[in-house]
Phi, psi and omega in degrees: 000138174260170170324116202234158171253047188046241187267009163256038180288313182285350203311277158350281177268008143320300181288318149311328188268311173304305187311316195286330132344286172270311181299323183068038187223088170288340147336282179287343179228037152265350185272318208264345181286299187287333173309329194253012165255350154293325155327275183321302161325304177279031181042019178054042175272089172265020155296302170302333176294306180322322191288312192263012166282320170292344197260342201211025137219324176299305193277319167284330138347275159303318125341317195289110159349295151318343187248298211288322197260001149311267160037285180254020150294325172285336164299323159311328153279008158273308162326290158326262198323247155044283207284359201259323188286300058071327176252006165091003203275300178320308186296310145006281162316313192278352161330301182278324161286001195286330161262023150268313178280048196277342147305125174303322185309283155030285209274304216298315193309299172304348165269345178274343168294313198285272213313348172277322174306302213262096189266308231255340152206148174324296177304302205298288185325315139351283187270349169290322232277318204317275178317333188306325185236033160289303182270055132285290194299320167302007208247295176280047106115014159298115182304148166311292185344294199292332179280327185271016161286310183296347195268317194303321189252012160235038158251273199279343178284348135329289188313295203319318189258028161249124178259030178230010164253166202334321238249331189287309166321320182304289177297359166241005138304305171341305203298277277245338185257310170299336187284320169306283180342311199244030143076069156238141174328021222228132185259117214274354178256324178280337180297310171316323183289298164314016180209040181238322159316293200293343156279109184265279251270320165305296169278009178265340172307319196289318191270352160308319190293310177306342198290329185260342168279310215268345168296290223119319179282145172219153204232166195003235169349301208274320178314287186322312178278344167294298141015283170283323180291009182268313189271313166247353180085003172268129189274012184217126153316148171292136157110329214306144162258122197270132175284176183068016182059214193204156164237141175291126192234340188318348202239008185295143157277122188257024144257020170326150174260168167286337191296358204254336161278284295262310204270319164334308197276356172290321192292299202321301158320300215280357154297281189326321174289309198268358168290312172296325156299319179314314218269012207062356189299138303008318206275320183252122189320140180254132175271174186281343142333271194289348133325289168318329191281291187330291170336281172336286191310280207328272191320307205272005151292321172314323169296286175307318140330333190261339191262357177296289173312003159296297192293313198295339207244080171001034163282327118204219176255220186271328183279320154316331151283327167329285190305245193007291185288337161289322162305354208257282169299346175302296200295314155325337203269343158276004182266319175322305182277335154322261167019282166312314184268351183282297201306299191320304169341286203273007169274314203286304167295015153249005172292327216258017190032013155020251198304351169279347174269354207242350177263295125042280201291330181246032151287134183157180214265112187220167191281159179260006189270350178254010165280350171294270174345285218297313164330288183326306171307279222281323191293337173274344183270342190272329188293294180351287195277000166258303186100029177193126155288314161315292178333293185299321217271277177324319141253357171272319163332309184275323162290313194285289201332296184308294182319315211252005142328269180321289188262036173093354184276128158279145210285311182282343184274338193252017161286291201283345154317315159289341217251308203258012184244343177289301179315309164307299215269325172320303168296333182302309205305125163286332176282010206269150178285294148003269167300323179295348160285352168274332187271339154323287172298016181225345192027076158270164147262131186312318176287339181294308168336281194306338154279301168331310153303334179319257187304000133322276215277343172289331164287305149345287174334284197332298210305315195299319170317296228263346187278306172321289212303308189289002174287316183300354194209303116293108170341055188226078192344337178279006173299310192316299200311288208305304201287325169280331160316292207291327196298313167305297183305305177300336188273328165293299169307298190289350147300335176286265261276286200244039187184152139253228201255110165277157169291152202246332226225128194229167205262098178270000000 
């Protein structure tokens, strides 16, 4: 086992999550979370903790190739987003898409659509989906909260169950090196498939939202915020800190067309595909490199098309869309430093061996029938509290396999048990980059998501705990059925109890 600093392993995103709790400053209380676990590191010399939090985790972050060009992929989607909002173009659209998409239910099934097409990333999906239908969903009265609830469950539970992008690849090497160790027969691309039933918390995430736009019903938070946007038309609390900041839109030409988003987001889509085809996709893992560059090209060609159209349709001029587009990055840069500092977090909890004490701590002589259950718990309390799912998978992944061996468990559920207690806590989590990029693409304030979102995804969970235990004692794929049922039953029942019937059809 490896090396751990007992309980104060846990310290850090203790402390992160209570701070971010009482302040409602994720900033300040992702800085101070990771400072004091460089503290424990630095032998609590804290001058020396400031040096080296910035020099061995802030600064090596930002460096790590995969982190630096997400990094500048956003300034370019920021960029994007500025001018597409800005030229009057979104609103255009949603005018026009507005008598189609007449209904709220409608609008949702459709940001739930676009998050299902944009399958191949976690991050990207957010941020293609998000703006494209933000003034849609204002327009037929959808709270922001509930689109960065839908950007939120059709990124990684999406992500999760394709095996042939960044996140499938990750998890059958993972599979595929325990398998080798303890010499079993087993092939890490049929096992991923065979373990794709056994995600209950990824598909029961994906079928809650049609389940609750096409009812209607909505429950705690989210009810309260759908409500208000129903009623008043603000798709945001007064006060709200929207992530990624705002724009000024007051100054829009309203005769802008829809063409000035329409055809951006076609250069965009159509850079983004063919780079990715050049590149063998489908058919071939795309790394994640030439992901992030496609993403770059896309937007900033998708920019420079939105600023042709800009000029030609005299909304203004080249220097005006010039400012548009640097205020566009201007606006990134508080998601940037979050980012930076969430990732720094969870490098300093894995020095600090975090998920190893915590696994540790539920080590023993156990049944083999409750280890499907017993993972889920634990992969959700280590994602939760790091806030990376990749991260639970890498250590929980090499412990269950052996274990459900060892005693007797089965293997794909309780493989899939892992995949899917990383993933819950990952979406719950406030510190997760994931989520603060669904409160971005939604342009929300990030804690009204993660409240809103919340007692959502805990029913899901519920359905899913209790889908494990019975996992545990039979092996059946048809268990999936039995965990979308209760999933279905819980959501109903706690909308009578704690929600109602919202209105679907609004008088524009």
């Amino acid at each position: 086992m490896e090396q751990h600093y007992g309980i104060l392993s846990i310290l850090p995103p203790i402390i992160a999550i209570l701070l971010a709790i009482r302040t409602k400053n994720l900033l300040v209380s992702l800085f101070v979370a990771g400072y004091v676990g460089v503290l424990t590191i630095s032998s609590w010399n804290p001058v020396l903790a400031l040096f080296n939090y910035v020099k061995d985790f802030i600064y090596v972050q930002a460096a790590q190739s995969g982190n630096a060009s997400s990094l500048v992929a956003l300034l370019f989607i920021g960029s994007f987003v500025a001018l597409l909002t800005q030229s009057g173009g979104s609103a255009a659209l949603a005018n026009k898409v507005v008598h189609l998409l007449d209904t709220r239910c409608k609008t949702q099934i459709a940001v739930w659509i676009g998050g299902l097409i944009v399958f191949f990333t976690d991050s990207g999906n957010s941020l293609i989906v998000g703006p494209a239908f933000q003034s849609v969903t204002d327009k037929l009265r959808v709270s922001r909260e509930k689109l960065a609830y839908i950007l939120d469950c059709t990124s990684s539970p999406i992500c999760i169950l394709v095996p042939f992008i960044s996140w499938g690849i990750f998890i059958m090497g993972l599979m595929q090196k325990e398998f080798d160790q303890l010499k079993l027969p087993l092939v890490d691309y049929d096992v991923f498939l065979n373990v794709i039933p056994f995600q209950f918390y990824a598909i029961g995430t994906l079928l809650m939202v049609p389940l609750v736009a096409v009812t209607g019903y909505e429950f705690s938070a989210m009810c309260r915020a759908e409500k208000r946007t129903i009623e008043t038309g603000q798709p945001f609390w007064p006060g709200a800190k929207l992530a990624g900041g705002g724009t000024d839109t007051s100054w829009i030409n309203e005769k802008a067309t829809p063409s000035v988003a329409v055809i951006p987001l076609i250069v965009l889509f159509g850079c983004l595909f063919g780079l990715l085809i050049w590149h063998g996709f489908p058919f071939k893992n795309i790394p994640g490199s030439v992901l992030r560059a496609s993403l770059s090209c896309g937007y900033f060609l998708g920019s420079l098309c939105a600023i042709a159209l800009m000029i030609r349709q005299k909304i203004c001029n080249a220097e005006k869309c010039f400012n548009i587009f640097i205020e566009g990055t201007k606006d990134m840069m508080f998601i940037i430093i979050m980012l930076l500092l969430a990732w720094s977090l969870g490098s300093i909890c894995k020095s600090l061996g975090t998920a190893i004490y915590i696994v540790e701590l539920l080590h023993g002589s156990i049944p083999g029938w409750i280890i499907p259950a017993l993972v889920f718990t634990v992969g959700a309390v280590i994602s939760f509290t790091t806030g990376s799912s990749w991260g639970t998978f890498a250590i929980l992944i090499p412990l269950a396999i052996p274990m459900a061996h060892h005693l007797g468990a089965p293997m794909y559920a309780t493989i899939g048990a892992v995949l899917s207690g990383g993933l819950f806590g990952d979406h719950c989590s406030p510190i997760s980059d994931t989520t603060l990029l669904s409160s971005m693409g939604g342009a929300c304030d990030h804690f009204d998501h993660v409240e809103t979102q919340l007692p959502y995804a805990l029913t899901v969970a519920a359905a899913s705990l209790i889908g494990y235990l019975i996992s545990g004692i039979v092996e059946s794929k048809f268990v999936l059925v039995i965990s979308i049922g209760l999933m279905a039953v819980f959501t109903i029942a706690f909308c009578k109890m704690f929600g109602e019937k919202l209105q679907n059809r609004i008088n524009l």
